[in-house]
mmCIF file of the N, C-alpha and C atoms, coordinates in Angstrom:
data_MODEL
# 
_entry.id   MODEL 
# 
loop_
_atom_site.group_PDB 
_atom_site.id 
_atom_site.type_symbol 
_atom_site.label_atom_id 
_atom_site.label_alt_id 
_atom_site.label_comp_id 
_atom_site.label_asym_id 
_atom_site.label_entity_id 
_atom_site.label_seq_id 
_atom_site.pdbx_PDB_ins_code 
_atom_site.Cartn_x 
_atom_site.Cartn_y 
_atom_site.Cartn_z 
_atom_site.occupancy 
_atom_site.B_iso_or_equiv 
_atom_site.pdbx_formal_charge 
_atom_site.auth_seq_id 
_atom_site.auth_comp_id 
_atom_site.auth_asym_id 
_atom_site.auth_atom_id 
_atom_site.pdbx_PDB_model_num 
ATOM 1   N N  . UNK A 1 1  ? 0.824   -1.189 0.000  1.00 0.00 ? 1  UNK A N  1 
ATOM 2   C CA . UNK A 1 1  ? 0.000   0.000  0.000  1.00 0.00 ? 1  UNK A CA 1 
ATOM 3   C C  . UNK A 1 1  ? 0.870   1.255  0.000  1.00 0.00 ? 1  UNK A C  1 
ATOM 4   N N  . UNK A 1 2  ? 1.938   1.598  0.592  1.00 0.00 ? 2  UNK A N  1 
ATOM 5   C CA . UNK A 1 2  ? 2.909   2.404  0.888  1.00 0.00 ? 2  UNK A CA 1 
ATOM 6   C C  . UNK A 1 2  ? 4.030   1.953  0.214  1.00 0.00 ? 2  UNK A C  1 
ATOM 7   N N  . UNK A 1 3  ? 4.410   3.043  -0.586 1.00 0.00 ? 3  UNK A N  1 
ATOM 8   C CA . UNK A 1 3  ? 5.616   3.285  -1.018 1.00 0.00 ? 3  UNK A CA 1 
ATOM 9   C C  . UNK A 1 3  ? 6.773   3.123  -0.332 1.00 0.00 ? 3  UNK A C  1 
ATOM 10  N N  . UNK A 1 4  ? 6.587   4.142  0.802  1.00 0.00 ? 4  UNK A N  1 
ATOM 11  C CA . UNK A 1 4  ? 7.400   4.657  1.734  1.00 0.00 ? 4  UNK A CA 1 
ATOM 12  C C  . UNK A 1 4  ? 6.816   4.183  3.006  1.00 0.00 ? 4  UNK A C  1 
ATOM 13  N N  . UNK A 1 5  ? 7.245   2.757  3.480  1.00 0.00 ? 5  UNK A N  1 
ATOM 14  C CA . UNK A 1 5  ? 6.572   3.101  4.983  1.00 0.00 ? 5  UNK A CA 1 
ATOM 15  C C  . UNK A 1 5  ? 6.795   4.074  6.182  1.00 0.00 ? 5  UNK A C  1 
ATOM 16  N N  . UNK A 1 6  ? 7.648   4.445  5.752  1.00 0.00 ? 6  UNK A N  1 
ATOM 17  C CA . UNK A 1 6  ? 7.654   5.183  6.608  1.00 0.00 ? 6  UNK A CA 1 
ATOM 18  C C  . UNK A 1 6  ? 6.792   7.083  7.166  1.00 0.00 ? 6  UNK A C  1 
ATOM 19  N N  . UNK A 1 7  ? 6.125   6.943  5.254  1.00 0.00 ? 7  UNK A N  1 
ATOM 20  C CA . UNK A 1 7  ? 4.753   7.700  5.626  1.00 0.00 ? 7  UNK A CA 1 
ATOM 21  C C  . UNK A 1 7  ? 3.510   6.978  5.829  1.00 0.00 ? 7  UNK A C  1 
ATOM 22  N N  . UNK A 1 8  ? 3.770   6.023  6.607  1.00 0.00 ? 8  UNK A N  1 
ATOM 23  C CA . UNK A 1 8  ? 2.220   5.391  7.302  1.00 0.00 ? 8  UNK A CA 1 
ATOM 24  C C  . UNK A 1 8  ? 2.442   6.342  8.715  1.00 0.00 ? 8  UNK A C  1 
ATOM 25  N N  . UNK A 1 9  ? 0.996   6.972  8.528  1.00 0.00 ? 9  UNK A N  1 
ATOM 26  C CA . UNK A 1 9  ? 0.755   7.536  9.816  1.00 0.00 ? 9  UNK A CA 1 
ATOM 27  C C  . UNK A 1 9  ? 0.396   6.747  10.742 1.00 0.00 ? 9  UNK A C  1 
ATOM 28  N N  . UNK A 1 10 ? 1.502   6.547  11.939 1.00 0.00 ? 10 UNK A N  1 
ATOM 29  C CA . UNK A 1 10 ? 1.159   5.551  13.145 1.00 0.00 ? 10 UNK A CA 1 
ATOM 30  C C  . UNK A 1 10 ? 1.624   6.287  14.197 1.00 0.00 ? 10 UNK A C  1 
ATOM 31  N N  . UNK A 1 11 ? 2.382   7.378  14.476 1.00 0.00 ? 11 UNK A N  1 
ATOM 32  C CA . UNK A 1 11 ? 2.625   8.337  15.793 1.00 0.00 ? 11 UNK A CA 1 
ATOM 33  C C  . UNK A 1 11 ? 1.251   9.111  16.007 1.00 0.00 ? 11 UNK A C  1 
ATOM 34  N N  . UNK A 1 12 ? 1.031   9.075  16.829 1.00 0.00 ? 12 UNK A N  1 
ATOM 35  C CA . UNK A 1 12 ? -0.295  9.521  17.914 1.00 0.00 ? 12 UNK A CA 1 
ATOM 36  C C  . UNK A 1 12 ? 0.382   10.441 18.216 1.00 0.00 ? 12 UNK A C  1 
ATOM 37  N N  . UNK A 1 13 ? -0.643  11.888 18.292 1.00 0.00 ? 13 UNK A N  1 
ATOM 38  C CA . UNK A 1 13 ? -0.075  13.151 19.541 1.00 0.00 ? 13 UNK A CA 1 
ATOM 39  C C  . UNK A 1 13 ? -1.185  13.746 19.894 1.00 0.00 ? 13 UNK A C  1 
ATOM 40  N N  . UNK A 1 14 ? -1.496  14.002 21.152 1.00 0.00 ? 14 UNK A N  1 
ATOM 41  C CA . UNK A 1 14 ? -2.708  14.348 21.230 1.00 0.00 ? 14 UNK A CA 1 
ATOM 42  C C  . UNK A 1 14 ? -2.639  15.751 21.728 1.00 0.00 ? 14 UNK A C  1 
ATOM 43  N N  . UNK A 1 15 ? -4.300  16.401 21.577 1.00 0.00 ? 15 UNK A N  1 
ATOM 44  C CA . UNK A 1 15 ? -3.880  17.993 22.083 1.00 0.00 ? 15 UNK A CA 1 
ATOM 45  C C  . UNK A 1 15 ? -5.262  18.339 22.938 1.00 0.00 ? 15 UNK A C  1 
ATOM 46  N N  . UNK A 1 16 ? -5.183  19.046 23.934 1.00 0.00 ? 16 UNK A N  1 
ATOM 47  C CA . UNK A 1 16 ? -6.183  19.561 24.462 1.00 0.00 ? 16 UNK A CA 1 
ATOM 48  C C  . UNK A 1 16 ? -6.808  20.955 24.122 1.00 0.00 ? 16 UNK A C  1 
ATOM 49  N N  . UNK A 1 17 ? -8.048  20.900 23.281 1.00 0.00 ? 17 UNK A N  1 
ATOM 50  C CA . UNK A 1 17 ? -8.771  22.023 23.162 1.00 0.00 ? 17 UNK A CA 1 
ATOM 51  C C  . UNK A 1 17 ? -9.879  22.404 24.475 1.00 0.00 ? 17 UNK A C  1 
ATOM 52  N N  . UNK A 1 18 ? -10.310 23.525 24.342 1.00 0.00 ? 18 UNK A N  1 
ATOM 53  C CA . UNK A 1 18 ? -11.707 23.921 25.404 1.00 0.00 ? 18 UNK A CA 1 
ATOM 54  C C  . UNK A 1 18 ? -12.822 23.931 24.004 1.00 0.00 ? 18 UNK A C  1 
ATOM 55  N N  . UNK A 1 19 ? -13.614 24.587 24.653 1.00 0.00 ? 19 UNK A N  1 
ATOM 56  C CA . UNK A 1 19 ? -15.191 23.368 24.148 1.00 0.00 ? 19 UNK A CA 1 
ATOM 57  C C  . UNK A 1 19 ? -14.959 24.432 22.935 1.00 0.00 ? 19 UNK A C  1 
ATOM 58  N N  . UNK A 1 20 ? -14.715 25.884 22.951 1.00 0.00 ? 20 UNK A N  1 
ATOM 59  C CA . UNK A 1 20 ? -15.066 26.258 21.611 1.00 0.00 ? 20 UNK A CA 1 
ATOM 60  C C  . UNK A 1 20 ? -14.083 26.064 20.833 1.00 0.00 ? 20 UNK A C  1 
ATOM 61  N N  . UNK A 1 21 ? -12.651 26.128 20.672 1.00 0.00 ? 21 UNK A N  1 
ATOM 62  C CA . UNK A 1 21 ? -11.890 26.049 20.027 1.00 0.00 ? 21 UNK A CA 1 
ATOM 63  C C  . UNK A 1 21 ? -12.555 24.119 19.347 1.00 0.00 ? 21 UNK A C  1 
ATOM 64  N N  . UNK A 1 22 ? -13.019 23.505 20.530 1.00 0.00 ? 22 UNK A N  1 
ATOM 65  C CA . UNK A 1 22 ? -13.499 21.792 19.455 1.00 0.00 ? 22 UNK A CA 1 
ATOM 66  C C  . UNK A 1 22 ? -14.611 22.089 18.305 1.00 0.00 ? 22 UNK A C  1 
ATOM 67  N N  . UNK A 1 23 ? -15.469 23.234 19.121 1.00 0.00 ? 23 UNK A N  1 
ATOM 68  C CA . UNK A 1 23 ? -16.812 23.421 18.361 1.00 0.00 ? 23 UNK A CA 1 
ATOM 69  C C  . UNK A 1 23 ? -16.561 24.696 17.127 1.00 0.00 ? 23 UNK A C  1 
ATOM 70  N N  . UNK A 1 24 ? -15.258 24.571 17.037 1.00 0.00 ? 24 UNK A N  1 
ATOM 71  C CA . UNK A 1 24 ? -14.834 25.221 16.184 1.00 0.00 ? 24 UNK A CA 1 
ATOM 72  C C  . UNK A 1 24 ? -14.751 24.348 14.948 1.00 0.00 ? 24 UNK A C  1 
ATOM 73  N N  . UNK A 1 25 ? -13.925 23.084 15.392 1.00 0.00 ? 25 UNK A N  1 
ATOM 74  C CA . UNK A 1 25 ? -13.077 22.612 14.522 1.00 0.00 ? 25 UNK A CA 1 
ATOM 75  C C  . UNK A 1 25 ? -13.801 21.256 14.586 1.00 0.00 ? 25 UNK A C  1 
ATOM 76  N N  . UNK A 1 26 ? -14.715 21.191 15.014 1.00 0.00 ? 26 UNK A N  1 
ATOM 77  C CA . UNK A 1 26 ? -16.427 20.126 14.383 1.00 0.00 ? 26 UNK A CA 1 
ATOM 78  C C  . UNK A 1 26 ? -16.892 20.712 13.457 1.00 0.00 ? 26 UNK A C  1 
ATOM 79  N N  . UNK A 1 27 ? -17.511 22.223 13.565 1.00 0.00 ? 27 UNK A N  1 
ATOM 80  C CA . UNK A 1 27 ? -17.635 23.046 12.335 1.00 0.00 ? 27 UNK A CA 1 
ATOM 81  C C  . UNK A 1 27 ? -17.279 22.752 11.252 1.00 0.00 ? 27 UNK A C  1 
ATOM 82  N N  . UNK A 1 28 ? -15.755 23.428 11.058 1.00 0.00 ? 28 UNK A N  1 
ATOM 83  C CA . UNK A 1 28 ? -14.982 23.248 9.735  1.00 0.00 ? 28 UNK A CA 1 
ATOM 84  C C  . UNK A 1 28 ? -14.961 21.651 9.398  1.00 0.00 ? 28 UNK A C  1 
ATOM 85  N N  . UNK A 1 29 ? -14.987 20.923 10.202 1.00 0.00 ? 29 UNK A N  1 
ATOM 86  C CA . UNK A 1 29 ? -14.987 19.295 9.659  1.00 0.00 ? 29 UNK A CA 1 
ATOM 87  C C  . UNK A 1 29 ? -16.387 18.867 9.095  1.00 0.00 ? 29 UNK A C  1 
ATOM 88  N N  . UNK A 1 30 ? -17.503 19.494 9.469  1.00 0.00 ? 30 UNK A N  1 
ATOM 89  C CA . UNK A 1 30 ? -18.830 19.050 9.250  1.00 0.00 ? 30 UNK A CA 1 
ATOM 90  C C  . UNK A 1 30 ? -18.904 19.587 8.133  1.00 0.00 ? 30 UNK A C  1 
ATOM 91  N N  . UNK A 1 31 ? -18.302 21.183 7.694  1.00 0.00 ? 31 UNK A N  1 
ATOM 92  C CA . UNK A 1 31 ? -18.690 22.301 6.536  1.00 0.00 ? 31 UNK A CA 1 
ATOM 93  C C  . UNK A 1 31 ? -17.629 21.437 5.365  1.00 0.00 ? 31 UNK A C  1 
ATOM 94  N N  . UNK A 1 32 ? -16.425 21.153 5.582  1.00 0.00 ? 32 UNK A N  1 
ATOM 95  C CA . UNK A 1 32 ? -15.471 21.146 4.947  1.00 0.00 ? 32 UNK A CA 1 
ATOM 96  C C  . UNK A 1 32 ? -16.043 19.370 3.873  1.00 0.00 ? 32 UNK A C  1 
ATOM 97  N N  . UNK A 1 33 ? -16.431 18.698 4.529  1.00 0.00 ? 33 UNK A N  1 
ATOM 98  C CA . UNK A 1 33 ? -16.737 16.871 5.099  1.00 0.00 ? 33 UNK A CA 1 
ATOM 99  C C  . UNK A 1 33 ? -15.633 16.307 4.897  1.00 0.00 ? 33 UNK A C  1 
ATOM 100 N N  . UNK A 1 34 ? -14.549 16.423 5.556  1.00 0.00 ? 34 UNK A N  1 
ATOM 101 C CA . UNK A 1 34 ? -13.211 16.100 5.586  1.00 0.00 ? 34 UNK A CA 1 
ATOM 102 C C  . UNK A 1 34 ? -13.556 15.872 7.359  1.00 0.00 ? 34 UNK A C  1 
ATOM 103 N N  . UNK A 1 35 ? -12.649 14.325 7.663  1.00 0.00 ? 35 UNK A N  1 
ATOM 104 C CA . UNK A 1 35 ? -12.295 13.884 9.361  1.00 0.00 ? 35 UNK A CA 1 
ATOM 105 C C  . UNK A 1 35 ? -12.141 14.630 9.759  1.00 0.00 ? 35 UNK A C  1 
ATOM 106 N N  . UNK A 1 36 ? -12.492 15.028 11.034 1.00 0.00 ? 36 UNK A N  1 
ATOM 107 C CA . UNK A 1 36 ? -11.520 15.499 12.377 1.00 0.00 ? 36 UNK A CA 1 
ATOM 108 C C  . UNK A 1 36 ? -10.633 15.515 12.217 1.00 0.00 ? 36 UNK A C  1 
ATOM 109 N N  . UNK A 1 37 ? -9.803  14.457 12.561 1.00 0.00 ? 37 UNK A N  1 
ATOM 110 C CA . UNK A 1 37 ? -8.518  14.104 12.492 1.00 0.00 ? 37 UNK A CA 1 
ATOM 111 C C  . UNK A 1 37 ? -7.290  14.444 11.402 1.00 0.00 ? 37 UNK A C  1 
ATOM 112 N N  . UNK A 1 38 ? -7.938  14.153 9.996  1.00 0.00 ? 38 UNK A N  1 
ATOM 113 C CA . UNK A 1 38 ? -7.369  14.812 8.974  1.00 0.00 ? 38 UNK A CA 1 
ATOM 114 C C  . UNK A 1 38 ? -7.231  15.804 8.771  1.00 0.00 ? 38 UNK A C  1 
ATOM 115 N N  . UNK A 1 39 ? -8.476  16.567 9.187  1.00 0.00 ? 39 UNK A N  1 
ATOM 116 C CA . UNK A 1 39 ? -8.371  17.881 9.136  1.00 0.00 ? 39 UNK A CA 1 
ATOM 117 C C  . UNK A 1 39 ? -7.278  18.565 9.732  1.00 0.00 ? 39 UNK A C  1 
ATOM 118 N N  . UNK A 1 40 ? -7.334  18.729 11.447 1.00 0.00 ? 40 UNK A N  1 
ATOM 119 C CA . UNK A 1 40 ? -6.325  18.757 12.129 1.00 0.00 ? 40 UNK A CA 1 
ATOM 120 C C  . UNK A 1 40 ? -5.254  18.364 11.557 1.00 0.00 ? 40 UNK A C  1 
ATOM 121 N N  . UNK A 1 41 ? -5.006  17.262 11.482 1.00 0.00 ? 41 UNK A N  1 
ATOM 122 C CA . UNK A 1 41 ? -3.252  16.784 10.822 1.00 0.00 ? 41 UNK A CA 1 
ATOM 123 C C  . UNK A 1 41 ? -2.911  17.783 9.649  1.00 0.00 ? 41 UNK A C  1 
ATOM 124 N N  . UNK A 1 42 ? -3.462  17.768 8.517  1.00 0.00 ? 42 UNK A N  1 
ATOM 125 C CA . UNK A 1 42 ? -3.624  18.772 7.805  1.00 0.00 ? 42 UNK A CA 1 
ATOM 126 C C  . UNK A 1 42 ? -3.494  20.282 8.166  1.00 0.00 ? 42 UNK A C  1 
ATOM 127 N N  . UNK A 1 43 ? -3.870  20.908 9.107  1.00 0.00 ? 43 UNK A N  1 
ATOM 128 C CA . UNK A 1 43 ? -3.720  22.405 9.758  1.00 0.00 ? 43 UNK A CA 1 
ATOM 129 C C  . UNK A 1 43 ? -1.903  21.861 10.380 1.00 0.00 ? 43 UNK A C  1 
ATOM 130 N N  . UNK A 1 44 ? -2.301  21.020 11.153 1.00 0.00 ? 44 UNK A N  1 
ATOM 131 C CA . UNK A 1 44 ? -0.739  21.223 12.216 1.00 0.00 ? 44 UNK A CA 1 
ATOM 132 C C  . UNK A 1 44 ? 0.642   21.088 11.171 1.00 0.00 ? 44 UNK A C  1 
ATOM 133 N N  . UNK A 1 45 ? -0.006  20.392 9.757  1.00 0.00 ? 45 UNK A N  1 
ATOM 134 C CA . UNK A 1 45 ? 1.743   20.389 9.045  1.00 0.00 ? 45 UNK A CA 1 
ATOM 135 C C  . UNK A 1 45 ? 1.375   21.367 7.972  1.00 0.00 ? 45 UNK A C  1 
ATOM 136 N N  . UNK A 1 46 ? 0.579   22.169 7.780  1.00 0.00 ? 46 UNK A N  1 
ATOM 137 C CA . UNK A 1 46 ? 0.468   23.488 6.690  1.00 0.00 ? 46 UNK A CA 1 
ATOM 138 C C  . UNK A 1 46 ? 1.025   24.174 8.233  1.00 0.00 ? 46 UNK A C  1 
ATOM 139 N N  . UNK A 1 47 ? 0.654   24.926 9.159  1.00 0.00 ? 47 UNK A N  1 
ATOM 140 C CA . UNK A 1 47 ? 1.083   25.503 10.315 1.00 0.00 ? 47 UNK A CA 1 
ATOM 141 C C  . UNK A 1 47 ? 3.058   25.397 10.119 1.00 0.00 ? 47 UNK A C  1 
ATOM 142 N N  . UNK A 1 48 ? 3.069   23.887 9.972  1.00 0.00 ? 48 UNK A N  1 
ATOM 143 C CA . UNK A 1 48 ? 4.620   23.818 10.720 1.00 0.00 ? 48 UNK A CA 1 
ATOM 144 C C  . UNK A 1 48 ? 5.530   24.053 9.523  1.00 0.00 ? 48 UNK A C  1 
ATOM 145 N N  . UNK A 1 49 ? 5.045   23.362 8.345  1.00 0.00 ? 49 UNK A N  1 
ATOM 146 C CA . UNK A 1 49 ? 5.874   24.057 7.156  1.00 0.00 ? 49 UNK A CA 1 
ATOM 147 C C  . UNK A 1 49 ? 5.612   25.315 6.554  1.00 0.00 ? 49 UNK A C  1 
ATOM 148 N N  . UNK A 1 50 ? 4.845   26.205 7.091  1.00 0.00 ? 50 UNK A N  1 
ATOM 149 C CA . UNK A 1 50 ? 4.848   27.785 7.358  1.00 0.00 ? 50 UNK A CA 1 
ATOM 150 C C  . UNK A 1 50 ? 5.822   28.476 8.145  1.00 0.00 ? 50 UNK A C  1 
ATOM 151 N N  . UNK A 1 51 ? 6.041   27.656 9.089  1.00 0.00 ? 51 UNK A N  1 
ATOM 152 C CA . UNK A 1 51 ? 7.045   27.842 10.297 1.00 0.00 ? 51 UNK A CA 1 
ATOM 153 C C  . UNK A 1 51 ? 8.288   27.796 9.575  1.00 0.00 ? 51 UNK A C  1 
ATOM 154 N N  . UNK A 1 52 ? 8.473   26.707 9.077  1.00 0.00 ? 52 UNK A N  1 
ATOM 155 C CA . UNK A 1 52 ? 9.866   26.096 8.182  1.00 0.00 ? 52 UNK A CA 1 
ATOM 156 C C  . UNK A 1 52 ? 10.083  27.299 6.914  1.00 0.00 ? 52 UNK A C  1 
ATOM 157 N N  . UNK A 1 53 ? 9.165   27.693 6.427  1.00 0.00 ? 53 UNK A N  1 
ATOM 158 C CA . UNK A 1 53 ? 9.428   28.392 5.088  1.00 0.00 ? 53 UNK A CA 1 
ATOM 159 C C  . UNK A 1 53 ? 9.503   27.314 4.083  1.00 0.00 ? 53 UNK A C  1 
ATOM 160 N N  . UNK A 1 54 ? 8.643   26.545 4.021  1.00 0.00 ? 54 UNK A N  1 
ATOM 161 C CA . UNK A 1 54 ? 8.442   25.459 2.994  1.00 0.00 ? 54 UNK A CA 1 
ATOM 162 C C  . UNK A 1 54 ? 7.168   25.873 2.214  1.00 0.00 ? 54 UNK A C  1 
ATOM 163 N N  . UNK A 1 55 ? 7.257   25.762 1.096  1.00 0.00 ? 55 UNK A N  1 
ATOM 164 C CA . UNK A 1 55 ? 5.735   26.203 0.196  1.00 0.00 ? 55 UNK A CA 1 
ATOM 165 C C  . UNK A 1 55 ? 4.727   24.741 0.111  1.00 0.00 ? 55 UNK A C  1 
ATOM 166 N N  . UNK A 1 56 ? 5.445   23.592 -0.101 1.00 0.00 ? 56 UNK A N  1 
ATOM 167 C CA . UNK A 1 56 ? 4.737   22.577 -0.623 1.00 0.00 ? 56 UNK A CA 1 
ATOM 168 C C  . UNK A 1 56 ? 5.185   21.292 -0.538 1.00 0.00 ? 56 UNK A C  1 
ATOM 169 N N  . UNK A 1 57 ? 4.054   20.658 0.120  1.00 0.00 ? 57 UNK A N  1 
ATOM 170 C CA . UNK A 1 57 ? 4.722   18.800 0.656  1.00 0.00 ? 57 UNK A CA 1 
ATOM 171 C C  . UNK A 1 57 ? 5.362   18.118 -0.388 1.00 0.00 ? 57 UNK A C  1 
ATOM 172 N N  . UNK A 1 58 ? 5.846   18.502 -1.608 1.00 0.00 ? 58 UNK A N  1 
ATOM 173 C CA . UNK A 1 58 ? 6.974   18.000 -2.101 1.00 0.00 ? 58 UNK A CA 1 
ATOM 174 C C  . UNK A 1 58 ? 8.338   18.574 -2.091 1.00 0.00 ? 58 UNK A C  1 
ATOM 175 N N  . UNK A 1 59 ? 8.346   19.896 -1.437 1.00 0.00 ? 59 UNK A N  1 
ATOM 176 C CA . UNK A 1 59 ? 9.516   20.677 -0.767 1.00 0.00 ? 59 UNK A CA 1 
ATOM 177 C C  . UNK A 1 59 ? 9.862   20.042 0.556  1.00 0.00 ? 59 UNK A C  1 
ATOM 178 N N  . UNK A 1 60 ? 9.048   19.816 1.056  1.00 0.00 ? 60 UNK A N  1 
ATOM 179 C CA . UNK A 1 60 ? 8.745   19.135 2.767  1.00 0.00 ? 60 UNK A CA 1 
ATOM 180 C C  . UNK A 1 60 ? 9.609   17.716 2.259  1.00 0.00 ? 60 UNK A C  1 
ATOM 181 N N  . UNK A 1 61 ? 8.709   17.055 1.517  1.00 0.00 ? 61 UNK A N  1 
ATOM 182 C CA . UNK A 1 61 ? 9.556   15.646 1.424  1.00 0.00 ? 61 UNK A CA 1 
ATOM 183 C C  . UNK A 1 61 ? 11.152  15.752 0.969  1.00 0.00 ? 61 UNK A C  1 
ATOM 184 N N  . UNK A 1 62 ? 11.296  16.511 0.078  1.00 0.00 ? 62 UNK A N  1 
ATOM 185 C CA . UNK A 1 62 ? 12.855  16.625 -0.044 1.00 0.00 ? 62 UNK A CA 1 
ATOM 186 C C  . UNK A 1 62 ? 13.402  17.120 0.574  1.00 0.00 ? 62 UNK A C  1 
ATOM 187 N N  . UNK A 1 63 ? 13.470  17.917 1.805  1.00 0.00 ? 63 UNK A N  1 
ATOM 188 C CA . UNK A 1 63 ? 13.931  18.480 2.645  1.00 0.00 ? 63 UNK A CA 1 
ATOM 189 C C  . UNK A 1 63 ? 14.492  17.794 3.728  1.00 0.00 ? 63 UNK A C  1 
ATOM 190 N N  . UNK A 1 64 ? 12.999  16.648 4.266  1.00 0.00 ? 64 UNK A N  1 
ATOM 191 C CA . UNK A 1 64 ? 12.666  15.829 4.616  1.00 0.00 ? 64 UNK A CA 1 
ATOM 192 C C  . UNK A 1 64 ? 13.796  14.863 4.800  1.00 0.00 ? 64 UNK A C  1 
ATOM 193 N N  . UNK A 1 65 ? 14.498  14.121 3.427  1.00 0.00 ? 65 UNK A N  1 
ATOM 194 C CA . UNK A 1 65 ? 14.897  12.833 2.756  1.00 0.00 ? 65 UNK A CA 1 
ATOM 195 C C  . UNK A 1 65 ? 16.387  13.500 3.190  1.00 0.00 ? 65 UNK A C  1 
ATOM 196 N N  . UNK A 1 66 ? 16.942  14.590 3.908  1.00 0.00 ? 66 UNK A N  1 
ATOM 197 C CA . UNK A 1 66 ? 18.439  15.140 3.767  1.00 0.00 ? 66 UNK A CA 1 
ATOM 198 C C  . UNK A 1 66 ? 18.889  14.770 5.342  1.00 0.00 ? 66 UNK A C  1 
ATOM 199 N N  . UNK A 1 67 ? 20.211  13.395 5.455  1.00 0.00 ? 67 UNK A N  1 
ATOM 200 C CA . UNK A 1 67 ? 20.523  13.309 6.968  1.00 0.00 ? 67 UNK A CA 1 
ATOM 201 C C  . UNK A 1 67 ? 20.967  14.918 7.139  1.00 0.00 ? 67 UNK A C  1 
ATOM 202 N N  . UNK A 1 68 ? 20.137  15.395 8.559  1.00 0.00 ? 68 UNK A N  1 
ATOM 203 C CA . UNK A 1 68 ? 20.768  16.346 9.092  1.00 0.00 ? 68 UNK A CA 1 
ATOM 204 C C  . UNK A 1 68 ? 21.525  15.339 10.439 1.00 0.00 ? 68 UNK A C  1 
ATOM 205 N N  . UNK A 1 69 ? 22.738  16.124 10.792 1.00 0.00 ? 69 UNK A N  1 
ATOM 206 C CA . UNK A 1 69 ? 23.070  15.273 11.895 1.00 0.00 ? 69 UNK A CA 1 
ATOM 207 C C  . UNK A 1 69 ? 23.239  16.703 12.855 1.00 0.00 ? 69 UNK A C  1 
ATOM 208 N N  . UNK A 1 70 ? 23.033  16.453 14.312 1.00 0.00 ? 70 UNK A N  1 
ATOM 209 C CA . UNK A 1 70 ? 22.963  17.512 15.326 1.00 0.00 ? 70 UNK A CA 1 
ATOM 210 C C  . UNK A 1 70 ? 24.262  18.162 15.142 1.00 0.00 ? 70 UNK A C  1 
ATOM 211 N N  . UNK A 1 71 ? 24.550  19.433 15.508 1.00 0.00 ? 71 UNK A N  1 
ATOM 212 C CA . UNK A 1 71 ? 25.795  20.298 15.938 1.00 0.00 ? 71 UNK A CA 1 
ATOM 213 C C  . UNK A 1 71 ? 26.250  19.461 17.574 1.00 0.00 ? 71 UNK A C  1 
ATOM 214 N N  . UNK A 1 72 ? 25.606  19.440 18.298 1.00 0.00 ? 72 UNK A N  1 
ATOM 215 C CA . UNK A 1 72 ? 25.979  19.366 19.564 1.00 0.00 ? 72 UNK A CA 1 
ATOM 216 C C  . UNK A 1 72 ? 24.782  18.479 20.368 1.00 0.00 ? 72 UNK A C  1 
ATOM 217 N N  . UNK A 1 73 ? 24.482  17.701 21.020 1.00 0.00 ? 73 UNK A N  1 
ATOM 218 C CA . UNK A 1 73 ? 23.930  16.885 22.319 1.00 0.00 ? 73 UNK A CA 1 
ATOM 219 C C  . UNK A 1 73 ? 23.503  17.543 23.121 1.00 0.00 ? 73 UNK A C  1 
ATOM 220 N N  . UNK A 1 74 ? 21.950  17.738 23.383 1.00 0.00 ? 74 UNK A N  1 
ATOM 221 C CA . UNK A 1 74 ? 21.726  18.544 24.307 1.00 0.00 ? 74 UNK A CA 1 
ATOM 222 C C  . UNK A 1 74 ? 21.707  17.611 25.722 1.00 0.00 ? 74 UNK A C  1 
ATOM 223 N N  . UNK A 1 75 ? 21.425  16.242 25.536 1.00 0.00 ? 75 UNK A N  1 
ATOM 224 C CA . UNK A 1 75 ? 21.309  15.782 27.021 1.00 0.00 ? 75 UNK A CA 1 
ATOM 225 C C  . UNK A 1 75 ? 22.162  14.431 26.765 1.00 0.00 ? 75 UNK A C  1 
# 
């Protein structure tokens, strides 16, 4: 099924909203008819490769695919 297993989504992270920020984002999932879940996943990596200065998940993946190795050990 996967190319790449290693884009099978299997890491879990969970987040705590209050009731409107959920009844927010039931909204956009009910309006949109896209999951919960997808949806969300979808916001948190457009969000983080905004952060990055990445335009597009095939910039992300090649970026992605490059060993970075640390400068220094933090612990």
């Amino acid at each position: 099924m996967y190319q790449d297993t290693r884009r099978l989504k299997a890491h879990r992270t969970g987040i705590n909203l209050d009731e409107f920020e959920d009844n927010l984002i039931e909204a956009l999932a009910a309006y949109t008819g896209v999951e919960k879940a997808t949806l969300m996943r979808e916001m948190v990596m457009r969000g983080a490769m905004d952060m990055l200065g990445v335009s597009s998940v095939q910039e992300f993946d090649a970026v992605s695919m490059i060993e970075v190795q640390p400068i220094a050990k933090l612990h």
